[in-house]
Structure formats: C-alpha cells, structure tokens
C-alpha positions as CSV (number, residue, x, y, z in Angstrom):
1,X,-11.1,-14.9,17.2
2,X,-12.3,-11.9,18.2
3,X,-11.0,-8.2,16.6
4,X,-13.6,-5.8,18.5
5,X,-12.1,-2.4,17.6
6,X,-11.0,-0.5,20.6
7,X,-12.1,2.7,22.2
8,X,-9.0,4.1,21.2
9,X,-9.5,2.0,17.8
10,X,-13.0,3.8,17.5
11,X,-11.3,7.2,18.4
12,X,-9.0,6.9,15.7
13,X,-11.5,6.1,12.8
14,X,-13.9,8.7,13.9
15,X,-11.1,11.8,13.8
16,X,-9.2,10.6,10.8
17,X,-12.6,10.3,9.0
18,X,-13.6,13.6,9.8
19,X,-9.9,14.5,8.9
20,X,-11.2,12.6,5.6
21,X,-14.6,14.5,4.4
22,X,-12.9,18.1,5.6
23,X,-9.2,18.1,4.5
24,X,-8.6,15.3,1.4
25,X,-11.9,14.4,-0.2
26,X,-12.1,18.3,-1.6
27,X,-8.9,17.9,-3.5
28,X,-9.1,14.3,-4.6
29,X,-10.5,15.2,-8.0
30,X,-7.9,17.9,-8.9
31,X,-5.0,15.8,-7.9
32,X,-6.4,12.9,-9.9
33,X,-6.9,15.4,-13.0
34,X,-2.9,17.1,-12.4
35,X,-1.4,13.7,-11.5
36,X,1.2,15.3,-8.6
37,X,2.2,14.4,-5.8
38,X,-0.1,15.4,-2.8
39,X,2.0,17.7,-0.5
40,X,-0.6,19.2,1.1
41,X,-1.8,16.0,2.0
42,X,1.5,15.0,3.6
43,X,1.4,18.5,5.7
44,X,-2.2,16.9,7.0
45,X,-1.1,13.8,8.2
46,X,2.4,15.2,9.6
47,X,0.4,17.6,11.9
48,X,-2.0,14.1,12.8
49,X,0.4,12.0,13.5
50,X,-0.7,9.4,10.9
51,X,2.5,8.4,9.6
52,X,3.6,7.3,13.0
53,X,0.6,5.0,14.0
54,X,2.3,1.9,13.8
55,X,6.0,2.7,14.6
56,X,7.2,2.2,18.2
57,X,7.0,5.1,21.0
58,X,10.5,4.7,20.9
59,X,10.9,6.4,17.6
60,X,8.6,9.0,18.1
61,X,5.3,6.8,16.5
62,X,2.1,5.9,18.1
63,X,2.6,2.6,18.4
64,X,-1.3,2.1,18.1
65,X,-0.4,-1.3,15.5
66,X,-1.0,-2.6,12.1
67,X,-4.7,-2.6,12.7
68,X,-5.1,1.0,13.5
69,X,-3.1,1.6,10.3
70,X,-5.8,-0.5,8.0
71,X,-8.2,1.9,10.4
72,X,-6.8,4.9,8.7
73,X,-5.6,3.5,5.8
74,X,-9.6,1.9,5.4
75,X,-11.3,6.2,6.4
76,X,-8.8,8.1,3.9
77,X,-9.4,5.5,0.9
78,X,-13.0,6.2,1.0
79,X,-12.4,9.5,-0.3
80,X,-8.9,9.7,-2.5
81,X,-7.0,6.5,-2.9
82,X,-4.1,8.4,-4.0
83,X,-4.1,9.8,-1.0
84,X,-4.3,6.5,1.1
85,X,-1.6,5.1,-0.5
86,X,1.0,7.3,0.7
87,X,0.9,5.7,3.8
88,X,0.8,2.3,2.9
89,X,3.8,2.7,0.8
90,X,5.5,4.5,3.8
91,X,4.7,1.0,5.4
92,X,6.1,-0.7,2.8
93,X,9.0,0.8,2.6
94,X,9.7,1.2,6.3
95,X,9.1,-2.7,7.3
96,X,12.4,-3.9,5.6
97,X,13.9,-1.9,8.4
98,X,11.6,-3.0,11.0
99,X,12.0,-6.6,10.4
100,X,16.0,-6.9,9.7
101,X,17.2,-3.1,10.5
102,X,19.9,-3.2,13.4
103,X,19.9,-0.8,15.9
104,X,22.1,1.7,14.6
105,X,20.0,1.5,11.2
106,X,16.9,2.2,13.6
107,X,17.7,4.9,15.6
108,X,19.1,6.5,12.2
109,X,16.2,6.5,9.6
110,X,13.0,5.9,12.0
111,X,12.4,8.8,14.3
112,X,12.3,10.7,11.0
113,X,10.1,8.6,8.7
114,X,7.5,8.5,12.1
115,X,7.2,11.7,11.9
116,X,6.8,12.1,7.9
117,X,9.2,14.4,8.0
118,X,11.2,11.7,5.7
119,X,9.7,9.5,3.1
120,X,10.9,6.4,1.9
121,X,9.9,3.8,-1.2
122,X,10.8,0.1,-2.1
123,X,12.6,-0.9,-5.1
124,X,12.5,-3.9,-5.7
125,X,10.3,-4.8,-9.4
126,X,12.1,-4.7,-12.8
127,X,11.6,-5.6,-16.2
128,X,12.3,-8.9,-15.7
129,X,11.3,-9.2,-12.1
130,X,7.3,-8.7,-11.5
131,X,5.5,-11.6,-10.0
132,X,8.8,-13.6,-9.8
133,X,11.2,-11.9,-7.7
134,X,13.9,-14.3,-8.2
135,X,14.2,-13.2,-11.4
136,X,16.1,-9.3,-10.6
137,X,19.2,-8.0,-12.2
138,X,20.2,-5.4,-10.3
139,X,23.7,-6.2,-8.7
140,X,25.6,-5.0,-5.8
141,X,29.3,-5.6,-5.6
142,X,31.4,-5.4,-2.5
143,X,34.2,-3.0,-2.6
144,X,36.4,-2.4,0.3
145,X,33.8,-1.3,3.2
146,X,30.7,0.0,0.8
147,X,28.9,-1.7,-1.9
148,X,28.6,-0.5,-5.8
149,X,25.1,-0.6,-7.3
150,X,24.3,-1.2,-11.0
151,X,20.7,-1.5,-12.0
152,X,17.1,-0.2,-12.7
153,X,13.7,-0.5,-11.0
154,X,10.2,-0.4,-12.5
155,X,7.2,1.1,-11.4
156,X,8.5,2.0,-7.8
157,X,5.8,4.2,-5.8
158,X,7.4,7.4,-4.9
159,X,10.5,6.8,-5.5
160,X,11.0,10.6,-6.9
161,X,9.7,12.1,-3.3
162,X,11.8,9.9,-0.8
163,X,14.2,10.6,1.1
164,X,15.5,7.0,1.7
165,X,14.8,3.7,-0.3
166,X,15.0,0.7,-0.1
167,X,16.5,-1.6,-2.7
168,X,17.2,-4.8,-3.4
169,X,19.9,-6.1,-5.4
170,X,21.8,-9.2,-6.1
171,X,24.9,-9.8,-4.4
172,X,25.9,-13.5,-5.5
173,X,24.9,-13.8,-8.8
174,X,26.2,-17.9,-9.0
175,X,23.7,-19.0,-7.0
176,X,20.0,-19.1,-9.0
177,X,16.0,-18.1,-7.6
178,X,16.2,-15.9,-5.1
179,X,19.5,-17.0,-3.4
180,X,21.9,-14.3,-3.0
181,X,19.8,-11.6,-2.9
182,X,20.3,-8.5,-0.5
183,X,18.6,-5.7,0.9
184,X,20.2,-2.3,1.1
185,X,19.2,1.5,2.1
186,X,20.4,3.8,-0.2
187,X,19.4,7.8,0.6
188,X,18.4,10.5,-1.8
189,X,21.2,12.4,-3.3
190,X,23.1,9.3,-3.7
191,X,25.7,10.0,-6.5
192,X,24.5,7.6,-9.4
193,X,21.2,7.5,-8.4
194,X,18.2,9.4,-10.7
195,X,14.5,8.7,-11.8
196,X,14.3,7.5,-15.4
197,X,10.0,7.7,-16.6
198,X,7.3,8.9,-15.0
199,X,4.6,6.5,-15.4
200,X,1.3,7.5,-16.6
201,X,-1.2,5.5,-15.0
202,X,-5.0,4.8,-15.5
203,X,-5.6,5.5,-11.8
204,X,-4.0,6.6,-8.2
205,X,-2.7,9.4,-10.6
206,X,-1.3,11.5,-8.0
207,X,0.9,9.0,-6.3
208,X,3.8,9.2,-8.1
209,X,5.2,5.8,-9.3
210,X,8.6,5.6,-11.5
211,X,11.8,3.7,-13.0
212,X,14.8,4.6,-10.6
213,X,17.8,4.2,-12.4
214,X,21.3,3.0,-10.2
215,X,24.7,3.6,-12.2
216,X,27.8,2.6,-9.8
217,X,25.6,4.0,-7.0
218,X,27.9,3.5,-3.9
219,X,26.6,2.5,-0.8
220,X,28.2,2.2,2.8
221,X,28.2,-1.7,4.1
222,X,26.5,-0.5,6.9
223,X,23.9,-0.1,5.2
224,X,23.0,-3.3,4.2
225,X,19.8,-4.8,6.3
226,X,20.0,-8.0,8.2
227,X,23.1,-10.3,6.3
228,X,24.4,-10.3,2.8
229,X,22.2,-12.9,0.3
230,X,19.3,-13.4,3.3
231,X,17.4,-10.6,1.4
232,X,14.4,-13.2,-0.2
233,X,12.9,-13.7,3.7
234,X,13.0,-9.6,4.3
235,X,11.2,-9.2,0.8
236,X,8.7,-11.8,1.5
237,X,7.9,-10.7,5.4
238,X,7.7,-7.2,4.1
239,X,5.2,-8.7,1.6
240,X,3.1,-10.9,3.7
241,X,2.5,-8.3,6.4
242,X,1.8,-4.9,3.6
243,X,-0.7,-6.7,1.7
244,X,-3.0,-6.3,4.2
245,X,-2.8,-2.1,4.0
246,X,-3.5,-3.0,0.3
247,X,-6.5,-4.9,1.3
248,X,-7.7,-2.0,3.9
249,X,-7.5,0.6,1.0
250,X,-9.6,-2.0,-1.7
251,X,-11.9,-2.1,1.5
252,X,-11.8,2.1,1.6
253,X,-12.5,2.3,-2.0
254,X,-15.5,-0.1,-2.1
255,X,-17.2,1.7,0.8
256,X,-16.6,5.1,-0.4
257,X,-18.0,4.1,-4.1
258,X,-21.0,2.6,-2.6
259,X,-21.9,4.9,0.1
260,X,-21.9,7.7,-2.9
261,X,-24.3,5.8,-5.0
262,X,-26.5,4.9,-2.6
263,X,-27.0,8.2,-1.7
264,X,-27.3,9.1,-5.6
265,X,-30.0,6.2,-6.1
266,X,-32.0,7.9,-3.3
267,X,-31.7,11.3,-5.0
268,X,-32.2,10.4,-8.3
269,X,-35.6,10.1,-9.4
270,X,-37.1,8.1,-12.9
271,X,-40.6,7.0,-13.4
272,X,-42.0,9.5,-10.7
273,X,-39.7,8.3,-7.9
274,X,-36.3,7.3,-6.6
275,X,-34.3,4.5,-8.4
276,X,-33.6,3.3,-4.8
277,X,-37.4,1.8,-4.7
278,X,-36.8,-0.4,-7.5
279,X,-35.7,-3.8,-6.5
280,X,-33.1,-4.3,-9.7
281,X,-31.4,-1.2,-7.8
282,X,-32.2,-2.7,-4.2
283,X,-30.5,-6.0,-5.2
284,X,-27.6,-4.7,-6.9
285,X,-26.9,-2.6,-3.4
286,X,-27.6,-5.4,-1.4
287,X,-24.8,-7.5,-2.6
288,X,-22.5,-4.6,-3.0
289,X,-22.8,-3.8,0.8
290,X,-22.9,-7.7,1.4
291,X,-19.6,-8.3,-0.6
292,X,-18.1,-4.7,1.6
293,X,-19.1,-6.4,4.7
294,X,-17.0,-9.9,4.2
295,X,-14.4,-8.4,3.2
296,X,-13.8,-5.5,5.7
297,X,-14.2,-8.9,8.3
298,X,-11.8,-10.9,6.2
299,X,-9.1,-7.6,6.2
300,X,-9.9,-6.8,9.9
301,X,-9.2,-10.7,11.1
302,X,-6.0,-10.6,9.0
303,X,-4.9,-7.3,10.9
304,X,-5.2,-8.3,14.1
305,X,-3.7,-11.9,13.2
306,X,-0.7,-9.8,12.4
307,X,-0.9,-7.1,15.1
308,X,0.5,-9.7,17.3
309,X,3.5,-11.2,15.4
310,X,6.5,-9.2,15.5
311,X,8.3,-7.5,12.9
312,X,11.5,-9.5,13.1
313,X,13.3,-12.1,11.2
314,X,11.4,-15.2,12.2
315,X,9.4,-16.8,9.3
316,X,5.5,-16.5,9.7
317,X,3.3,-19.1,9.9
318,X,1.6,-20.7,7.2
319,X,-2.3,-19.5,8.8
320,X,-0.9,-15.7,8.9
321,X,0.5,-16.2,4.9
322,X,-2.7,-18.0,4.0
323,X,-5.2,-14.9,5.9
324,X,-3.0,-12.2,4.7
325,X,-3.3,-13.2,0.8
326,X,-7.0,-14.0,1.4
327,X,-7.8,-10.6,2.5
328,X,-5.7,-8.7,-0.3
329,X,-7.5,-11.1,-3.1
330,X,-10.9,-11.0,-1.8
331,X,-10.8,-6.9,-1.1
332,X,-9.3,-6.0,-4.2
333,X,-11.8,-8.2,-6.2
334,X,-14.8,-6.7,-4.2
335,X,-13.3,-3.3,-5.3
336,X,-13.4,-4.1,-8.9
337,X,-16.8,-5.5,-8.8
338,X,-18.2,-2.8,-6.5
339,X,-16.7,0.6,-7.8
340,X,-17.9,-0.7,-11.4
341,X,-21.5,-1.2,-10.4
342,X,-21.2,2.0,-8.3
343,X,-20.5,3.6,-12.0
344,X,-23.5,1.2,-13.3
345,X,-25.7,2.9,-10.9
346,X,-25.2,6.6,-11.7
347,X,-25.5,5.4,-15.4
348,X,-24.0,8.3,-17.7
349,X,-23.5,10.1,-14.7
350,X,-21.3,7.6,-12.9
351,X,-19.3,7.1,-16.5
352,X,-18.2,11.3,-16.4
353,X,-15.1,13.3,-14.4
354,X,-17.9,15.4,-12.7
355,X,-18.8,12.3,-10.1
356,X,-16.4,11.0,-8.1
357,X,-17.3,7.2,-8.9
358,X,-15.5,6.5,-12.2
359,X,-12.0,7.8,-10.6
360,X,-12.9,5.1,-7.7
361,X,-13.2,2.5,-10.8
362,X,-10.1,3.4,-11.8
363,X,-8.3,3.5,-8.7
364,X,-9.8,0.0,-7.6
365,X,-8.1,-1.7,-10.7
366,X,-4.7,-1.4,-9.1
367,X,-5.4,-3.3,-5.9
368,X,-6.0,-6.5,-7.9
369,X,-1.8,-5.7,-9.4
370,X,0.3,-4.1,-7.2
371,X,2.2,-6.2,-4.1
372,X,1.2,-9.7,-5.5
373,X,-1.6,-9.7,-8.4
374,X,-5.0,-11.6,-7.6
375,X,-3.2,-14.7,-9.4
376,X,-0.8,-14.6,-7.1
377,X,-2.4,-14.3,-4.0
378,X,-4.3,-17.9,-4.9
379,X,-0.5,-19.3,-5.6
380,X,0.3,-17.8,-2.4
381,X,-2.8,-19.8,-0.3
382,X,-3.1,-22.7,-2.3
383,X,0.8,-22.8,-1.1
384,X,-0.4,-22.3,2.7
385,X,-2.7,-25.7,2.3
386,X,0.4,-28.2,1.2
C-alpha cells in the first residue's frame, strides 16, 4: 500500500512547520510552567486554517483528510505537545458528530468548530468508567421532548474552554455492558452544567483537562446523535479512527526530542571532542531514529487506511481496528523510550527546566494512557486476529 505524501501533503507539512519553530515552539516552555490554556495558540491556527483540515468544504474545512491532520498534528508536536493536542481533541470531539450527526445537527455545530471559532470536548470517562466503557453512570432520562442529565465526567480534555460537548450517558439502565448507552450534545451555558477539579498533571500542562459535573442538565431530544441506546458503536468509531492523531503526536514528540539531542551531542564536547563521535552515543541515536522511522511508517499506513473509510455509521473492519491500535501502541511506546534517552543524552542537562527535553519526557507519558492505554491497544489487536 502505498501512502506517498502529496504535493499538497508536502505543502502542508513544510508551512505548518515553519508555523511550528516561529509561532508555538517560543512559548511552549512558559505555558508548560503556568499550565493555561494556550489562546494565543488558538488565534494561530484560526488564522491557518488548521482546525478545518479534515472537515468537509461544505462546512467551511479544508477537506485535505485525516492524513493531513496526523501531517499537522505530527509538525506542531515536535515542538509543544500541549499545543498539538488541541486539535486532536477538536477531532475527538467533532467525530461523534461526523459519524452519527444528522443534517440539521451538521449544519448547526460544524461550520463553527471548522473554523475554531467554537471548541468542543468528549465526555465520556468516569470514576468507574476508564478502560471499560460499559461501566458509566451518568444517566439521561427522557422527559417530554428533551432529556434530563445526571452525572460526572473525569479527566475530560478541555472541557472548561468548549463551547459544545459531547457526552455520553445511559439511557436504559436494565440492560447491562454497553447496551443502552447514548450520545448527546450538550452546549456551554447549559443550566446544571459546571467544571468540578482542575487536574494537575505531570505533563501537556497547558491543555486543560477536568471533572465536568451534570446536575438535572436538560437537553433538547434533538440533540441526541444517531438513535437512543446505539451510543457504544459512535464511542468506539470515534475511538478507532482518533487514536491515530494520538499516534501522530507520540510520533511529533519522539522526533522533536531526538532532533534536539542530536544537535546537543554534536555541540557538546567531553574528552577533547563531541559526544556525537563516541559510538555508545552513535548507537543510542541510531535506534532512536530507527524506532522514529517505523513508527512514523506504521502511523502514516494507518492514516491513509482510514482516509478512505467514511465517517459514518458502518462498523470498520477488523484490518483498520487492528492498524489503528498498532500505530497508537507502537508510537506512544517509541515516545516513552525515545524522549527518555533524549534526557539520557543531555545528562544533567537533559534532567533541568532550562532544556526543552525533560518536558517532552513528560509529555510522552500520556500517549501510552489517554484514548485506550498501551494494554489496551494489544486487547484491542489481539481481538482483530479471532
């Protein structure tokens, strides 16, 4: 299979990495050290266009794909992860309406969120509800022609910043798993609605990521996505086709970590010379750029295996499933592995706030928990081989 990138591919890497170094990388350490939320990054990619690169024409996006969103997603990770994953939770939390929104639902809340004007978040982990989805307590009862919400959510990215979210709830609580569960857009200002904590995390400390708290939150019945109790497929879909943004910003991370140490290896100098000439440095880069290298082809193969399914309510096939989990694990594992032996090779250096390797180590950590731990993701293809 062949996943060339385009000219227009190329294009788009080349500006958004020069967007990148000149714009985002001088801010990433300050907004890692005062752990808010990035505005002036979401200013740079509304006058960019990046949040509309893979919604349709139609709604005012690019409609340049998945692919050319890992692209981006890939160029602004190499510099400030927290930055990257603004737009893969925007992705996240806009694919519920892709895949099961209706028209009316479409036309509504897209033209807005292509534009970043809007931003939206995906509530759907509790405190009983991580790994195993089945397992959630929010509840939404039907009441004339809206629905009442009761409930809280855990560790929901941006969730204090949107403007829409997307929650799921339970709306048949006698059936067990993951039956009778729903999907539902509930908007800022909601009545009922608040953010409970405000998480403080070892990395991506500017993206926000809190507890949203629903008391009797009301919501019309129009807003429910795709039909009551089918929400399970829209949550796994969603799933399936976002880890693979995940995967592009591991990949991000791991290249920006290692193109900064080998630059430092070839400044630094010990015993008269560069550590660079010494082959216990030399092997240690070689695998880290061997490692970067299979997985940027393992992420890049699972983009364009998805670029050409559509974003609809049809189940995916078992080969998509399998390549999608294979590139989250295997990218966020190299990320782990790399960003650590980035900080290995600046030594003390790479271990202090002054270098920007040790917040890359931090960052990295997530990608091997959030959307599906690494644990998962082998459940996940070993359930692909049956």
């Amino acid at each position: 299979m062949a996943y060339e990138l385009t000219d227009e591919q190329k294009m788009l890497q080349d500006t958004v990495a020069r967007i990148a170094k000149e714009q985002i990388a001088p801010g990433a350490e300050k907004r890692d050290e005062e752990a808010k939320f990035p505005w002036d990054v979401i200013e740079v990619m509304q006058e960019n266009g990046l949040f509309g690169v893979d919604f349709p024409e139609k709604y005012g996006g690019s409609e340049m794909g998945l692919f050319s969103l890992c692209l981006v997603i890939e160029e602004i990770a190499k510099v400030c992860a927290s930055s990257a994953v603004i737009l893969l939770v925007h992705e996240l939390g806009t694919t519920p309406i892709f895949i099961a929104g209706n028209g009316e639902q479409k036309d509504k809340y897209l033209p807005k969120l292509a534009t970043g004007e809007h931003l939206i978040a995906f509530a759907l982990t509790e405190p009983n509800a991580g790994s195993d989805v089945s397992g959630i307590r929010t509840n939404a009862v039907k009441d004339g022609d809206s629905y009442v919400i009761n409930g809280s959510k855990i560790f929901i990215s941006h969730a204090d910043v949107a403007d829409v979210i997307c929650v799921a709830a339970k709306t048949d609580t006698s059936v067990p798993g993951h039956k009778g569960i729903s999907m539902f857009i509930v908007e800022k200002g909601a009545p009922g609605l608040s953010i409970g904590k405000h998480e403080n995390k070892l990395g991506l400390r500017a993206s926000q990521t809190v507890e949203v708290i629903l008391e009797d939150v009301r919501v019309p019945a129009a807003n429910i996505l795709g039909e009551e109790g089918k929400g399970f497929p829209i949550i796994m879909k969603t799933l399936d086709l976002t880890r693979i943004p995940v995967a592009a910003q591991a990949l991000g991370i791991s290249q920006g970590a290692t193109d900064y140490a080998i630059q430092y290896t070839k400044e630094r100098k010990q015993f008269g010379k560069p550590i660079f000439s010494f082959q216990g440095i030399q092997w240690m880069i070689a695998d880290m750029v061997t490692q970067i290298e299979a997985a940027r082809q393992i992420v890049y193969k699972a983009a364009s295996v998805f670029e050409k399914i559509p974003k609809d309510m049809e189940r995916l096939p078992k080969e998509a499933i399998r390549y999608s989990a294979i590139a989250k694990l295997f990218a966020a594992e190299t990320a782990m592995k790399v960003t650590t032996d980035a900080v290995q090779l600046l030594g003390g250096y790479g271990y202090v706030k002054d270098y920007p390797v040790e917040r890359m180590m931090r960052d990295a950590k997530i990608t091997q928990i959030y959307e599906g731990t690494s644990q998962i993701q082998k459940i996940v293809i070993a359930s692909t081989l049956k």
